[in-house]
Structure formats: structure tokens, C-alpha cells
C-alpha positions, 0 to 999 in steps of 0.5 A, spaced: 484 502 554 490 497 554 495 500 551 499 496 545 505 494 547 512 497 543 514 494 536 519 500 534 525 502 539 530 508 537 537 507 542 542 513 543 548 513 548 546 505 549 539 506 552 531 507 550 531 514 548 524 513 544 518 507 542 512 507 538 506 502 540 503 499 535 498 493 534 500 487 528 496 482 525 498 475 521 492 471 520 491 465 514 486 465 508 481 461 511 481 467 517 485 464 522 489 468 527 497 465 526 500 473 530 496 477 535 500 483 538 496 489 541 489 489 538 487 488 532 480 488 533 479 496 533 478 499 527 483 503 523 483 507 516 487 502 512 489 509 508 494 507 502 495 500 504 489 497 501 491 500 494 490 492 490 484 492 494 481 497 490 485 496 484 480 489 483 475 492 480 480 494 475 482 488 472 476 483 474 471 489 470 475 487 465 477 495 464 485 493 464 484 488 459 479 494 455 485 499 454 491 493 453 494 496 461 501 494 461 505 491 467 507 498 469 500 501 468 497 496 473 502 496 478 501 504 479 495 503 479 496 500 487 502 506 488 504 511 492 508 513 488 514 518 489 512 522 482 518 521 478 517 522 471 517 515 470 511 515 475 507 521 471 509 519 464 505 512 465 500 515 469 498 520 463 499 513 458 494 510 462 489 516 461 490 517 454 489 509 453 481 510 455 481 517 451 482 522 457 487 526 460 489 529 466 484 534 467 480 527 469 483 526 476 481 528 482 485 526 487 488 533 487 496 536 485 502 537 489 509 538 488 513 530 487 515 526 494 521 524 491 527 530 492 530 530 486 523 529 481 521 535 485 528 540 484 528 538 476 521 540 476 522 547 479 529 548 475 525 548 469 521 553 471 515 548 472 510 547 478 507 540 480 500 536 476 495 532 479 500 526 475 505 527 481 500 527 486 503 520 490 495 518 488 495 519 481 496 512 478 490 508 484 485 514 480 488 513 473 486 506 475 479 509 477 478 514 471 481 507 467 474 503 470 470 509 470 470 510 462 469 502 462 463 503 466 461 509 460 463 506 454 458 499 456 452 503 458 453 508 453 455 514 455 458 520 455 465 519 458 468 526 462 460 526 464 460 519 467 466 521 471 464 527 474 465 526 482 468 518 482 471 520 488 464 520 491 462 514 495 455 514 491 458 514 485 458 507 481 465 507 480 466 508 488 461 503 490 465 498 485 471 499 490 468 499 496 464 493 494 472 490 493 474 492 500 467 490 503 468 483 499 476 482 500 475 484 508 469 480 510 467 487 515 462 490 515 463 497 511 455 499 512 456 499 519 463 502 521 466 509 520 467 513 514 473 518 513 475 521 506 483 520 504 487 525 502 487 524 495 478 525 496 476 518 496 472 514 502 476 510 506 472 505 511 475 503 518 477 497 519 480 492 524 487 489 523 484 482 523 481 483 516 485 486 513 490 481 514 486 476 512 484 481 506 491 480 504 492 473 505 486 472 500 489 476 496 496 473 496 492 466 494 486 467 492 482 462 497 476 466 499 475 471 493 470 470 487 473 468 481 475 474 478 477 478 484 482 472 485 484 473 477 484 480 478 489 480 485 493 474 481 495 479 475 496 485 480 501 482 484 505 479 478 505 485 475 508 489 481 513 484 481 515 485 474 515 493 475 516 494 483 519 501 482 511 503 480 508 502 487 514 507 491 519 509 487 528 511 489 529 508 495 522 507 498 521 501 501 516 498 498 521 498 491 526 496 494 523 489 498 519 487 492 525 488 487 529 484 491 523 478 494 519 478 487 512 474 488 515 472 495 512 478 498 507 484 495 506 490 501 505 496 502 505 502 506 499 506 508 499 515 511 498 515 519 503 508 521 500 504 516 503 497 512 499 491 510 502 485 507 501 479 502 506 473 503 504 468 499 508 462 499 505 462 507 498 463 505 499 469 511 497 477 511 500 482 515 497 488 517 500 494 521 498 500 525 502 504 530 498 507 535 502 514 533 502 514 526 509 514 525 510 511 518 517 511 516 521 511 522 516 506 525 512 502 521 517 500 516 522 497 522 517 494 524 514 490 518 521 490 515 523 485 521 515 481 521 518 478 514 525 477 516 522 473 522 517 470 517 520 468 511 524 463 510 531 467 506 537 465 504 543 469 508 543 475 503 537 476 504 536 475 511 542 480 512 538 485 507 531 485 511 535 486 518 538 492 514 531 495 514 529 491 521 535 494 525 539 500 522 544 505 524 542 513 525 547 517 522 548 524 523 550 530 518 558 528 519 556 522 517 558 520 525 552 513 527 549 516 533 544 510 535 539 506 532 533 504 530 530 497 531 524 493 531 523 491 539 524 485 543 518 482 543 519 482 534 526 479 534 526 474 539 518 473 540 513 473 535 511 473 529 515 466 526 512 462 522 509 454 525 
């Protein structure tokens, strides 16, 4: 197999002291390929990347609109969250708008990602939920679909519930059925993993899924109301961007300072997927080593800054993202980290 060509480089003393491979894909709404670096045409498992994806089912369903979902509620239903008390809070009003509690997730617990939410958890004596699983906002949206599903057929709702992380299960098939409709893959006949919050998570090429987020962002290839649906989720991010990550997580921090110009999202193992709307673009990530925050942050980070067209803050604010510098513990810069050569002089760049 070709190796992929480097996306992400670390420097120290003036030279290459380490990179990271990756493959990237930029295709347009009607699936045509604008950027093709490496290969985009093996399948991958999109992991937390392809939240909205499967939070469609949520709104088009007509669920969201049933139990009156606020802005915060949708958008935490695409995170991956750092479980600060914010995030758990609305986690836990989304189920008790459907008349449930927590006792219905079934992504599994551990202790908050974000530093802080952890330490104030142990200082009270206190140990971790399935609320502050980074997951629990996506399942909330699921129990919230799963209950719909109940009350419109008439059943009893915990019983409905009962194992929605299985791929047979109706509120599952919903979600692949999003994925299968939004990615033009073939989910019947690929690979199938399970997630670490339990769920199916089908591999697919880099193409599609880029094409999938060009779709989401203009709602061109996408039946009515999946296209309502991805309409409402991304405006509802823009509106509340800490939901989707947290403190100083990337995905927060791009989306509170681009608003509807850009919805991403990072997924486990050197994931990322991107919409940018005003483009008609959709961008899709992975690194061939998995390294997300070290590697595939730069490398996104450096695709928008080359696509979109920003003021000079702007600019200077994602080239902070693109190309930093490696600080040691006195504080003394010691290298950096950056996109490679081949993103910030070649491609990606907008026609």
C-alpha cells in the first residue's frame, strides 16, 4: 500500500523531529472532488466525527420539536463534550423533557475529559455519571428519539429503550439509515465496529464522508427534512458552540469565532470532518496513526485557514491553531508544531 504523504510535522533544534500521515478529502455538494491528498477512497470509521450525521433523525423526526429542544439541547446532541457541569446539566434536561433520567443511557460513565470538572467532582466527594460521559448529549438525543418512536406507537417508553445502542434496534436503524442517506456509501456491504459509547460505527471512505458534510452545510442532495434537519443543528451550534467541546477545546473555540461560516468536528483515532457552507465544501480527516490533538487539529486548522476567505484577525487566529509553538514546563518554546509544506504552500485552496 502507497503510503500517504505527511499533513503534520513537529520541528525541534531547527529540524523534522517527527510526522504524522494522513489522507484529507474536500469534495463539493454534487460530489465533486475539489482536494484529494493520500487516499480517500479506504474506508475508515468516522467515529465522533459524524455527530450531526446521526442527530438528524433527531429533528427531521419531528422528536426535537415534540419535547421543545433549545439551541444547547441540539447542539449537544452533535458533541463531544469535555462533561463540565453545563454539559451534564443539559444532558439531564434534555432526558427529563421525554420523561426520563439517566438511568436511560447507555453510553457508559467515566470520569469529565475537562481537568477542572473532574477535580470539583472528586473535591465533593463525588464520582462521574453516564451524564459526563463525552457521548452523553448524542445518546440524550437518541433516548429523546427513542421516546418519540414510543409515544407514537404507543408503548411503554424504558422498554422501547431497552438496547437503542444495538444495530437492529429502530431508533439505530434511523441513525444508520441518516448515514447511509447523508454518505451515499454502501453501509450494507462495509465494515462495522462498535464505538466506544456502544453504538455501530460503519467504515467509510474520506470521499463520502466529505461529501456528506458539503450536503449538510447546503442541504443540496439531502431529502427535505434531513436538510431542515442539518439546517437547524448547525445554526443551533453556532448559537451555542461550547455544547459541541467545551473550555478551550478546538471545536468551541473555531465555531465561536467563524459562527455559521464553519461547523467541525473531531472524531477518536485522527478524525475530523468539516462543513463550510459559503464554499458548498466538505472536508474529512484522518491520520494514518490516529493522533488527533496533536495532529489532526493542525492539519484542519490549516485546511480552513487556507480555504476560507478571513479577515486578517481571523487569519492570524486559525494560523495560531495551524502552526504553534511547543512550550515546555518553564514556559521556555522548545519547537513547534505545524501543518506541512504540502498544506501551507499547496493544496487545499478554494478555485
Amino acid at each position: 500500500m502507497t503510503s500517504n504523504p505527511i499533513l503534520a510535522e513537529a520541528l525541534r533544534g531547527g529540524i523534522v523531529e517527527s510526522f504524522h500521515r494522513g489522507a484529507l478529502a474536500v469534495v463539493d455538494a454534487d460530489g465533486g472532488v475539489h482536494t484529494r491528498i493520500g487516499d480517500i477512497e479506504r474506508p475508515v470509521f468516522p467515529r465522533s466525527a459524524v455527530k450531526v450525521l446521526q442527530a438528524l433523525p433527531l429533528v427531521a423526526s419531528g422528536a426535537a420539536d415534540r419535547w421543545q429542544l433549545s439551541d444547547e439541547e441540539l447542539a449537544l446532541a452533535c458533541a463531544s463534550h469535555g462533561g463540565e457541569p453545563r454539559h451534564a446539566q443539559t444532558a439531564a434536561a434534555m432526558l427529563a423533557k421525554a420523561g426520563v433520567d439517566a438511568a436511560a443511557l447507555e453510553c457508559g460513565t467515566h470520569w469529565p475529559y475537562n481537568d477542572a470538572a473532574l477535580k470539583a467532582l472528586a473535591a465533593h466527594g463525588e464520582g462521574p455519571s453516564a451524564l459526563h460521559n463525552n457521548c452523553s448529549g448524542k445518546h440524550a438525543g437518541f433516548v429523546c428519539l427513542g421516546c418519540w418512536m414510543a409515544e407514537q406507537g404507543g408503548g411503554e417508553r424504558r422498554g422501547f429503550l431497552r438496547g437503542y445502542v444495538k444495530p437492529d434496534h429502530p431508533v439505530m436503524r434511523e441513525v444508520t439509515a441518516a448515514l447511509q442517506a447523508t454518505t451515499g456509501y454502501d453501509l450494507s456491504r462495509t465494515a462495522v465496529g462498535t464505538d466506544g459509547c456502544s453504538i455501530p460505527t460503519p467504515a467509510i471512505p474520506l470521499r463520502h464522508l466529505a461529501h456528506a458534510f458539503a450536503r449538510v452545510g447546503t442541504g443540496i442532495g439531502l431529502s427535505p427534512g434531513h436538510a431542515r434537519a442539518a439546517q437547524r443543528l448547525r445554526a443551533a451550534v453556532a448559537k451555542a458552540p461550547f455544547m459541541v467541546a467545551g473550555s478551550g477545546r478546538l471545536d468551541t473555540r473555531l465555531m465561536e469565532r467563524l459562527g455559521e461560516r464553519l461547523f467541525c468536528k473531531v472524531g477518536a483515532e485522527g478524525m475530523y470532518c468539516a462543513a463550510l457552507p459559503e464554499l458548498g465544501l466538505g472536508v474529512a480527516i484522518k491520520m494514518d496513526d490516529g493522533n488527533t490533538a496533536r495532529a489532526c487539529e493542525v492539519v484542519l486548522a490549516a485546511v480552513v485557514e487556507r480555504l476560507l476567505p478571513l479577515a486578517d484577525a481571523d487569519r492570524a487566529f486559525l494560523h495560531g491553531f495551524s502552526d504553534l509553538g511547543l512550550v515546555n514546563w518553564n514556559g521556555i518554546e522548545v519547537g513547534r508544531l505545524r501543518a506541512s509544506g504540502l498544506l501551507r504552500e499547496g493544496a487545499p485552496r478554494a478555485a
